[in-house]
N, C-alpha and C positions, 0 to 999 in steps of 0.2 A: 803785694801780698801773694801768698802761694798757695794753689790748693792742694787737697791731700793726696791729689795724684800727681804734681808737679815733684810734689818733696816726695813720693815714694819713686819716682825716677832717678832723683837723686842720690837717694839711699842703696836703692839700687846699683847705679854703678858706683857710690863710695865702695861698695860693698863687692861688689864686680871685680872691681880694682884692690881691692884687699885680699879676695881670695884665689888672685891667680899670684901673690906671692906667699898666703899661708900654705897654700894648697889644698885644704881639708875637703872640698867637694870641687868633682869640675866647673870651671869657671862658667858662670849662665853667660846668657847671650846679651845682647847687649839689650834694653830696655826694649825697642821699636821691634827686634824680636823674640824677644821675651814669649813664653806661652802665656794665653790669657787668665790661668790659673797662678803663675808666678806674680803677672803685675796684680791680680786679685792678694794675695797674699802679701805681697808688699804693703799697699793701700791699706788694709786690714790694721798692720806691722805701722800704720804711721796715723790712724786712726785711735789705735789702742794709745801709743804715746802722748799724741794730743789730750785724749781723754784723762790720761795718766801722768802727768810730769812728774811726780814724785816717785813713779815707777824704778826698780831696778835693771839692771840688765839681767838679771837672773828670771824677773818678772816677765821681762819683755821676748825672752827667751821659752818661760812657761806659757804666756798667749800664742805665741808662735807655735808650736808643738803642740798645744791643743786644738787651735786651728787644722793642723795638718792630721790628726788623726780624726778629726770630726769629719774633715774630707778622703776617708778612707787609706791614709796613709799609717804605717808602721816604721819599728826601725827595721834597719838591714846595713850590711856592712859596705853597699857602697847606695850613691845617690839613683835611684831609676825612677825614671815617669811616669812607666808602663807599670811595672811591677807595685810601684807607690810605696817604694822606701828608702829610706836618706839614712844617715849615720852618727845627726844631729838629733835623732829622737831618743834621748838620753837625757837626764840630771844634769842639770849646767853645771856642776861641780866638775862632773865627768867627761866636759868638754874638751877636746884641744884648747889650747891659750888664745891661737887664733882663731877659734869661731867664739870664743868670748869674747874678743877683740870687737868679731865681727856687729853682736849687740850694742856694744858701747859706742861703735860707733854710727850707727844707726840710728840710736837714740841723742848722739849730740849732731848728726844732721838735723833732724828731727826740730833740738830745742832752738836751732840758728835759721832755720828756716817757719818758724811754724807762724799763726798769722799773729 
């Protein structure tokens, strides 16, 4: 059995590994150093789905984004830490294909791992 920081590690680097061939945001670091506010987020991101199975990717997309502006973040046209804006703070319709990707598959780590 896994808990919901084991499978947000996971998620993570599926998600790691997805986005250094979509390329839509620079690639995060790898989990261990990960900032504490990313694996926070993750965890979050794999908590909402457990709570949710029947959730969408477009759902789990809108948790996401309002997590991150609850946390003082906005959009901006590239990802910054400092400044607190990413370029995924947008309508998942409005997405790149690969960071829709990136939900989906988040969300089926999630259902293969969950307890």
């Amino acid at each position: 059995m896994f808990t919901a920081e084991q499978i947000a590690e996971v998620c993570h680097e599926a998600n790691r590994a997805l986005t250094k061939h979509v390329g839509d945001v620079p690639v995060q670091p790898p989990w261990p150093d990960a900032p504490e506010e990313m694996r926070t987020s993750s965890i979050r991101g794999v908590q909402f789905a457990l709570d949710n199975p029947n959730a969408t990717p477009e759902e789990q997309h809108r948790e996401w984004a309002l997590d991150k502006l609850n946390d003082g973040w906005s959009y901006g046209p590239s990802k910054d830490a400092v400044a607190k804006t990413h370029p995924a703070l947008i309508p998942y319709n409005r997405l790149p294909e690969g960071t829709r990707k990136k939900d989906a598959l988040f969300r089926a780590v999630v259902a293969a791992l969950k307890p």
